[in-house]
Structure formats: structure tokens, C-alpha cells
N, C-alpha and C positions, 0 to 999 in steps of 0.2 A: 451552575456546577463548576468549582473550579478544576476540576481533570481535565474539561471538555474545552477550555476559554485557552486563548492563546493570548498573552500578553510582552509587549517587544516595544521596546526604547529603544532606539539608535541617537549615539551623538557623532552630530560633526564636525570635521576637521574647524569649523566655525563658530563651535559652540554649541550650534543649534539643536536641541532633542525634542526626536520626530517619534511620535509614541502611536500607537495602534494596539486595538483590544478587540479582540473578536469573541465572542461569549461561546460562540459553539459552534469549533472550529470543524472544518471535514472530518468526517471521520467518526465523531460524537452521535451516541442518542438521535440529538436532537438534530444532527443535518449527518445522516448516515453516508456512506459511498456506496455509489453504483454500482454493478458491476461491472460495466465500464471503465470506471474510476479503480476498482480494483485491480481490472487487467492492466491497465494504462500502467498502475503503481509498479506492479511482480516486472513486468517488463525494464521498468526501468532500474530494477533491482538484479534483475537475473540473467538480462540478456547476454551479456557481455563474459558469463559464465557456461551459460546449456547454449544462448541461442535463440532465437524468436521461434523457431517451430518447434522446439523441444520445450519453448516455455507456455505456447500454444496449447501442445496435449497436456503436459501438467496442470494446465488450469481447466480443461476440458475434463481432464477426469478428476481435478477438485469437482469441479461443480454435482458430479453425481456420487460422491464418498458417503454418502448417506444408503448408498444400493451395492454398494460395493462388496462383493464377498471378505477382502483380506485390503491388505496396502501393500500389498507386494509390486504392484505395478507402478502404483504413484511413489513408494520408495526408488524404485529402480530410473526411474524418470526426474527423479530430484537430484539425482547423483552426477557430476560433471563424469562427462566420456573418459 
């Protein structure tokens, strides 16, 4: 599937092009992310905005938005202080 494949040439100051093709890169289908890999990701996406314990609970009350009565709380917790 090409959505999922990551394709990257790099040339060098030498000439040299250094190619790498990955079919199904993180993230895809076929090699999904963990949630692990998820937390790992928002973290380094948001911290530096809410904060590690404010990006904590936001991902703690992702993970049960399914039982949720509204999004008033995970809105209010997505919002810089």
C-alpha cells in the first residue's frame, strides 16, 4: 500500500544517494502503534505546551472516550493554562 510505505533518498555532500524503503511504516495497518508508542508520540508533541501530567490525564481520559458521557473534560484538559 503506498500510504503506509515510507520512501527517502538522501544525497551526499559526495555524491553518494543513500535510499531506504520501508513498505509499512509505524503507524500503518499493517505494523500498527502501541499505545505506548502513542503516549511516547502526544508527549513529545504536547509536552512542552500542557506539560507531562496534564498530557498524562489527557491521554487517560482518551483512552476511555468511548464511556464518556460528554468531552467537556477532555476539551478543558486539551487547552493550554
Amino acid at each position: 500500500d503506498v500510504l503506509s510505505a515510507a520512501d527517502v533518498v538522501v544525497t551526499c555532500k559526495d555524491s553518494r544517494k543513500l535510499h531506504l524503503r520501508v513498505e509499512h511504516a509505524i503507524g500503518s495497518l499493517q505494523h500498527p502503534m502501541t499505545d505506548a508508542d502513542l503516549a511516547r508520540k502526544f508527549h513529545g508533541l504536547v509536552d512542552a505546551i500542557l506539560g507531562a501530567a496534564r498530557a498524562d490525564e489527557l491521554i487517560a481520559h482518551s483512552m476511555q472516550i468511548a464511556s464518556a458521557e460528554n468531552l467537556r473534560s477532555l476539551a478543558a484538559l486539551a487547552r493550554p493554562a
